[in-house]
C-alpha positions as CSV (number, residue, x, y, z in Angstrom):
1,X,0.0,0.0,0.0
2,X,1.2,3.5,-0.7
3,X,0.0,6.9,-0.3
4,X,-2.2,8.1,-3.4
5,X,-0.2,11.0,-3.9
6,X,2.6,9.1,-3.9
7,X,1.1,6.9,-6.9
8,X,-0.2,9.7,-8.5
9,X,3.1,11.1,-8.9
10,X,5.0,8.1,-9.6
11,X,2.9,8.0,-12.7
12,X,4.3,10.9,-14.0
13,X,1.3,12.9,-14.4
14,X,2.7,15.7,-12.1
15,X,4.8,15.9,-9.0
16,X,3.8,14.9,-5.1
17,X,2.7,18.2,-4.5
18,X,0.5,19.3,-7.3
19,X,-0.9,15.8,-6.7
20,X,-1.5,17.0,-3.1
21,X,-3.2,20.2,-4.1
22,X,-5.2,18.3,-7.1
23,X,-6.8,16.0,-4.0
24,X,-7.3,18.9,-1.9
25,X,-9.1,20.4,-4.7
26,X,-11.3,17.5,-5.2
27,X,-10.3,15.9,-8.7
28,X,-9.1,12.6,-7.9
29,X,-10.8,9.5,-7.6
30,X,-10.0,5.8,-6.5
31,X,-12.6,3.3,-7.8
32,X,-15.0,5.8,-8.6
33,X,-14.8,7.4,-4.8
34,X,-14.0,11.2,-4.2
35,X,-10.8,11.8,-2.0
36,X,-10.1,14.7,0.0
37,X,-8.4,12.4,2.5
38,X,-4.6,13.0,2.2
39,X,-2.9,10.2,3.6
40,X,-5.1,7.7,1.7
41,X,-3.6,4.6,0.6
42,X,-4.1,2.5,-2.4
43,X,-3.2,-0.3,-4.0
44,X,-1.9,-2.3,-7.4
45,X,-5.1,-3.0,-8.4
46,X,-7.2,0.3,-7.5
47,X,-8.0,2.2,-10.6
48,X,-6.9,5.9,-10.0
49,X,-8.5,9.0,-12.1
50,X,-6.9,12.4,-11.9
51,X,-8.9,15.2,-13.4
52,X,-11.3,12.8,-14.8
53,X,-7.8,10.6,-16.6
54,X,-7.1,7.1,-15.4
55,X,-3.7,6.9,-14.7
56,X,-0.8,4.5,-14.8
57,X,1.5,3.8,-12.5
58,X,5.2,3.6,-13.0
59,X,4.8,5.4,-16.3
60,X,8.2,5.2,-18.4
61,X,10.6,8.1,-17.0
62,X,11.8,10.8,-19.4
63,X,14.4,14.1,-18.4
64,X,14.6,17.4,-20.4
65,X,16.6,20.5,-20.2
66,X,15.2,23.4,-22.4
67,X,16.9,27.1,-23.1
68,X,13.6,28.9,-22.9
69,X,13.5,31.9,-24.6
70,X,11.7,35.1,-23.2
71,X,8.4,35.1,-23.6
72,X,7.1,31.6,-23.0
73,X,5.1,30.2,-20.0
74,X,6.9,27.8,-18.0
75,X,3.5,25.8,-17.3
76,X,2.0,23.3,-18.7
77,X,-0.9,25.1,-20.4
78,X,-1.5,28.4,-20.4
79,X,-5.3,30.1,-19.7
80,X,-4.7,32.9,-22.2
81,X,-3.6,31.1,-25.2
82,X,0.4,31.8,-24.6
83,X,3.2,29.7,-26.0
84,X,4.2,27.0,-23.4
85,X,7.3,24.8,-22.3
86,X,6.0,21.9,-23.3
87,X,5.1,23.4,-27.0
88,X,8.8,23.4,-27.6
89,X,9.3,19.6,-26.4
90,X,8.1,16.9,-28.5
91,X,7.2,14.1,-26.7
92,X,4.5,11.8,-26.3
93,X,4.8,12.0,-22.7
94,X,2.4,14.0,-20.3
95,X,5.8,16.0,-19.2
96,X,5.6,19.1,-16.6
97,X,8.0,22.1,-15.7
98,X,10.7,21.7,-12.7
99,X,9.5,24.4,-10.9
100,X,8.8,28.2,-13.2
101,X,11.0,31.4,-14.8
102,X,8.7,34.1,-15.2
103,X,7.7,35.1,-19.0
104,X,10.5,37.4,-19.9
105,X,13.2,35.5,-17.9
106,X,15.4,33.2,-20.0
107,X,17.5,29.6,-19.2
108,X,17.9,26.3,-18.0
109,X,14.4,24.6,-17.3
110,X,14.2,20.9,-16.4
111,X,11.2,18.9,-17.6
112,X,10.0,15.4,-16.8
113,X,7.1,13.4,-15.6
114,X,9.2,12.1,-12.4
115,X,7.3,13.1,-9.4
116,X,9.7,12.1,-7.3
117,X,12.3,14.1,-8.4
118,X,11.0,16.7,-9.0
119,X,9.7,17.3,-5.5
120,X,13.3,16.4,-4.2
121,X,14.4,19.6,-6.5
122,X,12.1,21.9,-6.0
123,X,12.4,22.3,-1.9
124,X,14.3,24.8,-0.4
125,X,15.2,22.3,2.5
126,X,17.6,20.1,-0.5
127,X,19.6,23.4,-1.2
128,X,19.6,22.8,-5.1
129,X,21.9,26.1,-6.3
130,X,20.7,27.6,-9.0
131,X,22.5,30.4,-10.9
132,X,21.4,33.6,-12.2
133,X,22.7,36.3,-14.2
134,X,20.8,39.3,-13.8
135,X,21.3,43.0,-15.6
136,X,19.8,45.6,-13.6
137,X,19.5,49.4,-13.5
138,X,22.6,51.4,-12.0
139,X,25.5,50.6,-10.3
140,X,25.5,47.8,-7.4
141,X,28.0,47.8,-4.9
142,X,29.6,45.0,-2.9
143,X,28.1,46.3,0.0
144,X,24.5,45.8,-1.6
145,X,24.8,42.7,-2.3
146,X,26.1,41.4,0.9
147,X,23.1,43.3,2.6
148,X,20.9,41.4,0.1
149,X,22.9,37.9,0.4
150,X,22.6,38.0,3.9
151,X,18.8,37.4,3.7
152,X,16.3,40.2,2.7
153,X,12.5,40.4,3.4
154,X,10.5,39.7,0.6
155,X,6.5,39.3,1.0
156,X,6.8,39.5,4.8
157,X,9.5,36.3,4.8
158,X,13.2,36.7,5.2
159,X,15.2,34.6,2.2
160,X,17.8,32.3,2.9
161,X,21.7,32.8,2.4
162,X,22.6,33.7,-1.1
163,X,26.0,34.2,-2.8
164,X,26.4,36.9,-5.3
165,X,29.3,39.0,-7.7
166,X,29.7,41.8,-9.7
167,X,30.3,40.6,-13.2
168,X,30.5,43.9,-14.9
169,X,29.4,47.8,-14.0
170,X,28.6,49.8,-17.0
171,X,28.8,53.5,-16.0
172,X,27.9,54.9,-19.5
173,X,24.6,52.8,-19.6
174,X,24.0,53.2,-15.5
175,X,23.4,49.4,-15.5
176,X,25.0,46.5,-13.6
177,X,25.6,42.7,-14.4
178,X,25.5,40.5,-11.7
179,X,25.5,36.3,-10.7
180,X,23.4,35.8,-7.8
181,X,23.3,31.4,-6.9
182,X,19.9,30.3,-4.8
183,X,18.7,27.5,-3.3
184,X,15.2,29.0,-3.4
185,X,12.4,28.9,-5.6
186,X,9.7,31.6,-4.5
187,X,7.6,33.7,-7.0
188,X,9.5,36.6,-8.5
189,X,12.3,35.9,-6.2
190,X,15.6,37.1,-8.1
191,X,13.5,40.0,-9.2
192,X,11.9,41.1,-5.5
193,X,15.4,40.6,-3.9
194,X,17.6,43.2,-6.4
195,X,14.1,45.8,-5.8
196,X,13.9,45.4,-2.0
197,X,17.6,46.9,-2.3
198,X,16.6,49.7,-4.6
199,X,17.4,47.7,-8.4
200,X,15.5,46.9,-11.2
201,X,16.0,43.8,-13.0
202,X,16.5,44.9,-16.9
203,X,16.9,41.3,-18.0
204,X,17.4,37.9,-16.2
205,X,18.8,34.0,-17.3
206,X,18.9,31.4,-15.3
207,X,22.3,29.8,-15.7
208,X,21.9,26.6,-14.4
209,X,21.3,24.5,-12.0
210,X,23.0,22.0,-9.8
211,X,25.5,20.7,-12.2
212,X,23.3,20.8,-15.4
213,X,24.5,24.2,-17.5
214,X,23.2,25.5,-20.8
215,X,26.2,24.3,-22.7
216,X,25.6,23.4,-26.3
217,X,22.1,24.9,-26.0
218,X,20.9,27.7,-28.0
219,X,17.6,30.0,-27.5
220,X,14.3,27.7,-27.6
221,X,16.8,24.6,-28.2
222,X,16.5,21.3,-25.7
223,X,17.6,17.7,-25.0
224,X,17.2,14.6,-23.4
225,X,19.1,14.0,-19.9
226,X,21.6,11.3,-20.0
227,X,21.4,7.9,-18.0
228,X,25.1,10.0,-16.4
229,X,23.2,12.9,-15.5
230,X,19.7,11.4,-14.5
231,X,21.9,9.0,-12.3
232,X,23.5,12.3,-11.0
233,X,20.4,14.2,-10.1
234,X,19.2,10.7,-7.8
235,X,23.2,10.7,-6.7
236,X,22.1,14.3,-5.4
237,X,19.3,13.1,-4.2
238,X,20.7,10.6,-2.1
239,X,23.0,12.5,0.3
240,X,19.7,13.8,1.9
């Protein structure tokens, strides 16, 4: 027996989490019964519907890291018509996002249909570093940024250690270049911590993360994960 959310995501029709708020919202099913309850428990032979889709578990595992270009949704669909991630990756596979980069942020976006792993990458508690290069508007000092890597209060929460460096100051244009490496994931984060210090972010790319870069990758381009790297990621996994 194993907790439905656990099978849900498993099946690779989205991760633990979005399977936890799908049951809270009331669209799954177990042999035709409503469950709200979250620590239910099913078994091999109980036929699960998510959103009105049967499911099945153990689906077939598949890893993607896409360049996105500005001006896609990182979601799975989009309610007003927008481009998506998963427009520019063709698969037969119900695939989802690795967490989000807001519409006109670029980079390194993992996508899959491993529950699992993705819930292990997505919480702050893991530490996963991601890297950002953000140009912002006028000129940053080191003292800045060790105010704002320190921890800053964004929407009434104070954000955990960062590391951060200058990477270029452009006095004739009044704007600054800087790396800034997370282990977060909130909404709007890179962008709320540069304002709550007094910057704008001009333009922002998310470099990579963990180990996986954007090498070989142009704008809008993707591939597979190797078995190297998927073994990796679970290797990362692992130590926690």
């Amino acid at each position: 027996m194993e907790r439905l959310q656990k099978v849900i995501a498993l099946s690779g029709y989205c991760s633990r989490r979005k399977a936890e708020e799908l049951i809270e919202k009331k669209q799954v099913k177990v042999n035709g019964k409503l469950i709200t309850e979250m620590g239910y428990k099913v078994n091999n032979t109980d036929l699960i519907e998510v959103e009105g889709n049967p499911i099945n578990e153990k689906e077939e595992k598949v890893y993607y890291i896409l360049n996105k270009p500005r001006g896609i949704v990182t979601t799975t669909k989009d309610e007003k018509g927008r481009k998506t991630v998963i427009d520019l990756i063709k698969t037969e596979k119900r695939i989802y996002p690795v967490g989000r980069l807001d519409y006109d942020t670029t980079g390194l976006v993992i996508l899959t249909n491993d529950g699992e792993l993705t819930n292990y990458l997505i919480h702050p508690k893991n530490k996963i570093e991601k890297v950002y290069v953000a140009k912002i508007k006028g000129i940053i000092s080191k003292e800045d940024l060790k105010k704002m890597c320190n921890g800053i209060i964004i929407d009434g929460k104070k954000t955990s250690k960062s590391k951060a460096k200058i990477l270029k100051i452009d006095k004739k244009t009044n704007t600054s270049l800087v790396e800034l490496i997370i282990h977060e994931g909130r909404n709007h984060q890179v962008k709320k911590m540069f304002e709550a210090i007094g910057f704008d972010v001009l333009k922002l790319k998310r470099e990579s993360i963990s180990f996986l870069t954007l090498d070989g990758l142009k704008s809008g381009e993707y591939r597979p994960l190797s078995i190297k790297e998927i073994k990796m990621l679970y290797g990362e996994k692992n130590k926690y």
